[in-house]
PAMARVEX-8143 format. One record per residue (C-alpha): residue number from 1; residue in one letter; x, y, z. Coordinates in steps of 0.1 Angstrom, whole numbers, plus 5000, padded with zeros to 4 digits. Example, Ala and Ser with C-alpha at 12.3 -4.5 7.8 and 13.67 -1.06 7.14 Angstrom:
2
   pos   code      x      y      z
     1      A   5123   4955   5078
     2      S   5137   4989   5071
END
This chain:
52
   pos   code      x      y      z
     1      X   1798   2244   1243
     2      X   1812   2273   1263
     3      X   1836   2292   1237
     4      X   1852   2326   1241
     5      X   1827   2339   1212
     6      X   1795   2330   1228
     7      X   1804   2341   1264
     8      X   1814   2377   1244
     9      X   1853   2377   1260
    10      X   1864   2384   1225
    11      X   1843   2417   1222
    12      X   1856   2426   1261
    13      X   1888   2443   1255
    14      X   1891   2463   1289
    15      X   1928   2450   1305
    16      X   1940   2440   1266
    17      X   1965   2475   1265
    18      X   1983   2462   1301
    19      X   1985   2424   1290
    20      X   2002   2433   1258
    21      X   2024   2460   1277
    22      X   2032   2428   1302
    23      X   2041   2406   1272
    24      X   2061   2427   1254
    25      X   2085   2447   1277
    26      X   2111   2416   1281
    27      X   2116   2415   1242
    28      X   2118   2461   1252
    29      X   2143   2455   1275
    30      X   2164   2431   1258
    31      X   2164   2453   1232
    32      X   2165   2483   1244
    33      X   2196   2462   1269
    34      X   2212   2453   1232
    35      X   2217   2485   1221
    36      X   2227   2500   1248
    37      X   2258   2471   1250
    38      X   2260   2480   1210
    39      X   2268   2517   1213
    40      X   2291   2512   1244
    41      X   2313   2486   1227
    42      X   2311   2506   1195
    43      X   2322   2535   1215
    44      X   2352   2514   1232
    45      X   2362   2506   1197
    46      X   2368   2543   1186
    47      X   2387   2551   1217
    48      X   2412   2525   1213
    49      X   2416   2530   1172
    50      X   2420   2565   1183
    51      X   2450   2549   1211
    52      X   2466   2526   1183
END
């Protein structure tokens, strides 16, 4: 049978850095999109305490 262990893709890691960098960066940017909407609403908060 042809499995990834015999053909030795599991050894081959060359590319493995950019496919993980290409998985990952929608969860980055939703986070990184999170707290950014976090600290501006925080921010709005204080200003309008600060108002009242």
């Amino acid at each position: 049978m042809f499995s990834p262990w015999r053909l030795g893709l599991a050894k081959d890691q060359a590319g493995s850095l950019s496919t993980v960098t290409a998985l990952l960066m929608p969860a980055l940017m939703a986070a990184a999109g999170l707290g950014a909407d976090t600290l501006h609403w925080t921010w709005q908060q204080q200003i309008m305490q600060r108002q009242a």
